[in-house]
Structure formats: C-alpha cells, structure tokens
C-alpha positions as CSV (number, residue, x, y, z in Angstrom):
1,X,139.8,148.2,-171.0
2,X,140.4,145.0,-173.3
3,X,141.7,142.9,-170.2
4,X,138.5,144.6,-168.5
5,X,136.2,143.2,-171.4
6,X,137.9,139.6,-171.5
7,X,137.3,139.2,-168.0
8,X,133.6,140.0,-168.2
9,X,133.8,137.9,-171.3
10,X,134.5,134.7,-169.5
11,X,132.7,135.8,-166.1
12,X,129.4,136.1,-168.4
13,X,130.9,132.5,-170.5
14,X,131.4,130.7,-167.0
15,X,127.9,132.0,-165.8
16,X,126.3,130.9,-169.0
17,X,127.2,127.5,-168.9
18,X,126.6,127.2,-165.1
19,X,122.8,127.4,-165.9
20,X,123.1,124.8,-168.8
21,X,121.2,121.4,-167.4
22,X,123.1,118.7,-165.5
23,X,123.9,115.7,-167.4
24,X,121.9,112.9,-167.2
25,X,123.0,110.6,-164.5
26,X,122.3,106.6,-165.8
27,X,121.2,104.6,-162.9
28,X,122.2,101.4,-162.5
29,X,120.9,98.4,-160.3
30,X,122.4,97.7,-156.9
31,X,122.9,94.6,-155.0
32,X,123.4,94.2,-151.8
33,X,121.8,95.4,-148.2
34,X,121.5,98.5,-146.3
35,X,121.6,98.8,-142.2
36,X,121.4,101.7,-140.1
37,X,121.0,102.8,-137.1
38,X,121.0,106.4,-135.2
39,X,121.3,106.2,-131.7
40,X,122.6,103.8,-129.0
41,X,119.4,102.7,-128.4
42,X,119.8,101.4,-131.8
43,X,122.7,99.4,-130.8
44,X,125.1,101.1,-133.5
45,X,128.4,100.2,-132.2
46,X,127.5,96.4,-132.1
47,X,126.1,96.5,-135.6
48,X,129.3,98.1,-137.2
49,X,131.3,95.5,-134.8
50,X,129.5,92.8,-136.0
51,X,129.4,93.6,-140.0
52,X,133.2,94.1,-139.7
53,X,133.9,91.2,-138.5
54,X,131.6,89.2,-140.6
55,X,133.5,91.1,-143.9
56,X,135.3,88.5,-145.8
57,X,137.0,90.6,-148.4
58,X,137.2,94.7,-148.1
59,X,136.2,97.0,-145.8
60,X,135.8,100.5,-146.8
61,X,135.7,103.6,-143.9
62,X,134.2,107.4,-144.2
63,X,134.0,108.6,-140.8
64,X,134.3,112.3,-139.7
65,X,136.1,110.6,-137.0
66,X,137.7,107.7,-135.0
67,X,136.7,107.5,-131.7
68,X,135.5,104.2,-130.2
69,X,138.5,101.8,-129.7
70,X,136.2,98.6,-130.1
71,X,135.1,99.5,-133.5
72,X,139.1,100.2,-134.5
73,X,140.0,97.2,-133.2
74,X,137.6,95.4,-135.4
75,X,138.8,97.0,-138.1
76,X,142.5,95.8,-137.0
77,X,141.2,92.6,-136.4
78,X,139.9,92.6,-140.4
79,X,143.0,93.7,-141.8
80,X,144.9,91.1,-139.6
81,X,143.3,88.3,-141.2
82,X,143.5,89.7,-144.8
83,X,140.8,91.5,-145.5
84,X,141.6,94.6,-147.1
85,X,140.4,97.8,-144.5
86,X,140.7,101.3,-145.9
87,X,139.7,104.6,-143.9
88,X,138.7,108.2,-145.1
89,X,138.8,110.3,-141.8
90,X,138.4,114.3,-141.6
91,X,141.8,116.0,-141.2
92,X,140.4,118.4,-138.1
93,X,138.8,115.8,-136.8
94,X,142.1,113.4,-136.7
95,X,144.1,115.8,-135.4
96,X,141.7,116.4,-132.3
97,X,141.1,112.5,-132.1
98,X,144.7,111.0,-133.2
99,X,144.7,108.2,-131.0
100,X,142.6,105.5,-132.7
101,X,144.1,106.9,-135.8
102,X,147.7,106.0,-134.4
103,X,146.7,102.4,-133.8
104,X,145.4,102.2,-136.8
105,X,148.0,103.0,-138.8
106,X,150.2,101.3,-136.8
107,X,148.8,97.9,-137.8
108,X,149.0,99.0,-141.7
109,X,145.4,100.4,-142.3
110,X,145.8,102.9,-145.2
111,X,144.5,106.5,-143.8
112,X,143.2,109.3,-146.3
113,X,142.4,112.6,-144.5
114,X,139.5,115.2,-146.3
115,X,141.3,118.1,-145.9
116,X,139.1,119.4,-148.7
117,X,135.7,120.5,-146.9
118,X,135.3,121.8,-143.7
119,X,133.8,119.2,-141.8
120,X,133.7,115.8,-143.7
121,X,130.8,114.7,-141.2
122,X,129.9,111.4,-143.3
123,X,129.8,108.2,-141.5
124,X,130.0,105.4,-143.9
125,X,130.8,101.8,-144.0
126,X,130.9,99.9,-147.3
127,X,131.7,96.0,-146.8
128,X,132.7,93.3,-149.3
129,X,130.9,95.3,-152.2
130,X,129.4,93.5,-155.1
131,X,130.6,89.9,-153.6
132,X,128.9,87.5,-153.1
133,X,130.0,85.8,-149.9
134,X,127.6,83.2,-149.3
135,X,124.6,81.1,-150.3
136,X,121.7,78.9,-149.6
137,X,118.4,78.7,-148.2
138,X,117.5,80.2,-144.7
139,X,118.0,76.8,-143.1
140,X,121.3,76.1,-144.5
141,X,122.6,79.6,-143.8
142,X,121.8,79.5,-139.9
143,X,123.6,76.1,-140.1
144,X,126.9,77.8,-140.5
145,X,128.5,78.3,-137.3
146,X,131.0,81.1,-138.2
147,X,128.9,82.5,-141.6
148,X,128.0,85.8,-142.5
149,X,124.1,85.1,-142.6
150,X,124.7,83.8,-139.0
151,X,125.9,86.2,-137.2
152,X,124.0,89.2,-139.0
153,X,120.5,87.0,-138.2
154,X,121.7,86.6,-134.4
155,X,122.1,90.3,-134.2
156,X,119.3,91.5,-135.7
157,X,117.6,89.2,-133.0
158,X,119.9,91.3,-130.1
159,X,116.7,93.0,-127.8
C-alpha cells in the first residue's frame, strides 16, 4: 500500500507540473536569408546545388534522407575545399538509402543518424550562419565573377 501511494504520489507530482506554463522563450533577432522551394518545378535541386557551392565556411545538413548524387557531390565538393559539411540523416532512412551516405563518408563528411523519432522527415540546410561573407552595393556584387551575390542573383534569374 505505501509503494502504491508513492507511486500515485509522483504520478499526481509529475501531472501537476506538466500543466504548469512553458517558460518564456526570449526571441532574438536573426540575420541572414531564407529560400525554399517545394517542387521540381521550383528548381530545388539547383538551388541547394548552387547555395552549397557558394558556402564559404559551414554547411550544416538535416535530411530524412540522401538520395540525389549531384546534391552529395556538392557537398563533397565543399568539404574538399575546406568548408566544414556536417549531415544529420534518419537512421531507417540511411539504411534503405546507404549509398550516398557511403560516399559521403568516404570523403570525411561527419554523419549523425536520428535514431530517436520515427521518421526524422526534416529537410534542412543551414549555410555559413551568422557570417558575413560579402559586401557592397548591387553593382559591385554582380562584379564578382566567382562571389556569393553572383551566383545566388543568376539563379534566382534561372526561368
């Protein structure tokens, strides 16, 4: 009876606080900009292709898998010429799919599988985060051949 009354003790203790209010969550102000797209119509694969290899200094990966062998190669290609590439992949998912997963890790890409949920279905790219990689006016942006501003501008002009 007592280890029956402790029990409901902290069942009714744990239920208790799970009604107390959340914290308040402090926002903070964000830099940076935010592209997406949903379809192939949308030219997706291009857009990641092309941010990745405009990414100077880290690029960071949450994908419920890796499938498409052009996007993986970009990310080689960015980890070949030192930026640092990181992926986050759903451990089903990785199993089923291991191929681009091989050649990733083959060329050194650090690979952390969510074993955790049942489907980690996010699809998320963070690049060079809080850096600032270049600046200027339009006109002097367009002017460099191989920036950042460049070849994001000369995508977003891609019918």
């Amino acid at each position: 009876m007592r280890m029956l009354t402790a029990v409901l003790s902290w069942l009714a203790a744990g239920a208790a606080s799970a009604f107390q209010p959340a914290l308040p969550v402090v926002p903070f102000a964000a830099t940076g900009t935010v592209q997406y797209a949903f379809t192939h119509d949308d030219h997706a694969d291009e857009m990641i292709i092309a941010a990745v290899e405009a990414a100077r200094h880290q690029v960071l990966v949450q994908a419920y898998s890796v499938t498409h062998r052009r996007i993986a190669d970009a990310l080689v290609r960015a980890r070949n010429r030192g930026v640092e590439v990181a992926v986050i992949a759903d451990d089903g998912q990785s199993r089923n799919n291991p191929a681009m997963i091989r050649e990733l890790a083959r060329a050194g890409v650090p690979l952390l599988f969510d074993a955790r949920h049942a489907a980690a279905h996010n699809k998320i790219i963070v690049i060079d985060a809080g850096k600032a990689i270049e600046q200027g006016t339009h006109a002097e942006l367009l002017q460099k051949l191989d920036g950042t501003y460049r070849k994001l501008h000369e995508y977003q002009l891609l019918p």
